[in-house]
N, C-alpha and C positions, 0 to 999 in steps of 0.2 A: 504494500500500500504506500508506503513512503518514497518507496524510487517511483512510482506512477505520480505520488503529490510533487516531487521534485519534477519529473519532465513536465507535469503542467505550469509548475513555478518557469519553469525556460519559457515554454511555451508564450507565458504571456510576456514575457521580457521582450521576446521576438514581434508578438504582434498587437501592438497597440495598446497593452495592458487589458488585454480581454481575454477570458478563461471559456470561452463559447469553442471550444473544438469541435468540428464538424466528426460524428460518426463514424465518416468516411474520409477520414483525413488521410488523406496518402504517405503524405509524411513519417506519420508514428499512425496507425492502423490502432493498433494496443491503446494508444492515449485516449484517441475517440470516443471507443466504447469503453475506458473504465471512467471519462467524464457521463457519458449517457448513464451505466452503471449507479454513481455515484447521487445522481438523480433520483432514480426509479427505487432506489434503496434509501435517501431520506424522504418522499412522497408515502413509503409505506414503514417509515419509522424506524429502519434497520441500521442505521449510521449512528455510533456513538458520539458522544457530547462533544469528546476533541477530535476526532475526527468535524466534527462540523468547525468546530472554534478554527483548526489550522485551513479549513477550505476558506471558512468567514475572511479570516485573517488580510488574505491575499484576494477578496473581492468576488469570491465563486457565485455566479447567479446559479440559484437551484432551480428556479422555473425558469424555460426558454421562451414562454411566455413572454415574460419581462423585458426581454432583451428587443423587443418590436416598440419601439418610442410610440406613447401614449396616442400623438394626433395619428400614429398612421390606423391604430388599432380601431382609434374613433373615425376616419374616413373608411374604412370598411366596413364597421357599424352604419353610416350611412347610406352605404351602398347597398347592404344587405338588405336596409328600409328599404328603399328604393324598389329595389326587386321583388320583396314578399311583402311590400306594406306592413312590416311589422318589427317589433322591438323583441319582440320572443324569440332567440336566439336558441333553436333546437341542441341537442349535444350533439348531433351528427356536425357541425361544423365546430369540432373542440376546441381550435383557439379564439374562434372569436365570442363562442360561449363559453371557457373561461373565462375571458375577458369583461367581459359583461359581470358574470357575476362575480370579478375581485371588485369591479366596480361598485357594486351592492353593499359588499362585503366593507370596503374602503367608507362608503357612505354612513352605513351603519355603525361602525366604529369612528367616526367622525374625522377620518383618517384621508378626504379628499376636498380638494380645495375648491374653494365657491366658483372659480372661476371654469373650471368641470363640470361641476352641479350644474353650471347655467347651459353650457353647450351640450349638456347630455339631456335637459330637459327641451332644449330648444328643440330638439328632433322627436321630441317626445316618450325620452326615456325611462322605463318603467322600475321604479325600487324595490314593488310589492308584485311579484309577478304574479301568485297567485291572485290573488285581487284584481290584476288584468285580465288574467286565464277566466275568472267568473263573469266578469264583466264581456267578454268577447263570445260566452257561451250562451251570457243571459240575450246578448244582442240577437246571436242565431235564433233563438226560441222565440221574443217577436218578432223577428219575421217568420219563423215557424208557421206563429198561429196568426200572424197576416193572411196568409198563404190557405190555413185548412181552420180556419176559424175554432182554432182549440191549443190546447200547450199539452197535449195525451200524443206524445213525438214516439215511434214505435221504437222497440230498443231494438230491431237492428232496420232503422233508419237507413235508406242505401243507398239518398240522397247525401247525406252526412251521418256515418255510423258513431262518431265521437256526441252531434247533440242526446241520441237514443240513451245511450249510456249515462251520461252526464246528467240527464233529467232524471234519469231510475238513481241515481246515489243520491 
């Protein structure tokens, strides 16, 4: 573990003072994956306390998340609006719905700055997503019963199988 923290310590002396080694780094092959490695092992809690301290030490990003500057993550957020009409960031698209919800997360502990808050709301982004999730189902439901003059939506609905369901819970 320590000759791999040392060629990462070269590593960033070499490039920029960034510990972000690609996977595929051709150079050192072995570096790549024990930086990926070393991730996916504090993400599930496996990295002891100085082991984190000497990664800390020397600037290690654990999420590569992080490493995508804030406005670019926010102009793909907008993009994604753009495309689905919507601020609900499914997990099939992982980093930009991590991203969203460190957002939350940053909010909620009051750990992000007004000046965020206001560009994330300008596009109309949502903190409570459940509370949006309800609001966008109760929406489907009048027009539901616009539609069939009743809110009795079949549970397997096969215009929309999520309203069916949603009304039976």
């Amino acid at each position: 573990w320590h000759e791999m923290y040392q060629r990462l310590v070269a590593y960033k002396k070499q490039h920029d003072d960034s510990t972000n080694v690609s996977r595929r780094y051709k150079a050192d092959p072995k570096l790549g994956i024990w930086v990926t490695t070393q991730r996916t092992m504090y993400t599930n809690n496996k990295v002891s306390e100085e082991r984190i301290n000497y990664l800390d030490s020397i600037g290690f990003v654990w999420r590569t998340v992080d490493l995508v500057p804030w406005d670019d993550m926010f102009q793909r957020l907008v993009t994604y609006k753009k495309k689905f009409k919507s601020i609900l960031v499914p997990w099939k698209y992982p980093n930009l719905g991590l991203w969203v919800s460190t957002q939350r997360t940053s909010y909620n502990k009051k750990e992000i700055s007004v000046k965020r808050i206001n560009l994330l709301e300008s596009i109309g982004f949502v903190w409570k997503p459940l509370d949006e999730r309800w609001m966008e189902m109760y929406q489907k439901l009048v027009t539901y019963k616009k539609q069939h003059r009743s809110t009795k939506v079949p549970f397997h609905y096969t215009d929309d199988p999520k309203l069916g369901h949603w009304v039976r819970r």
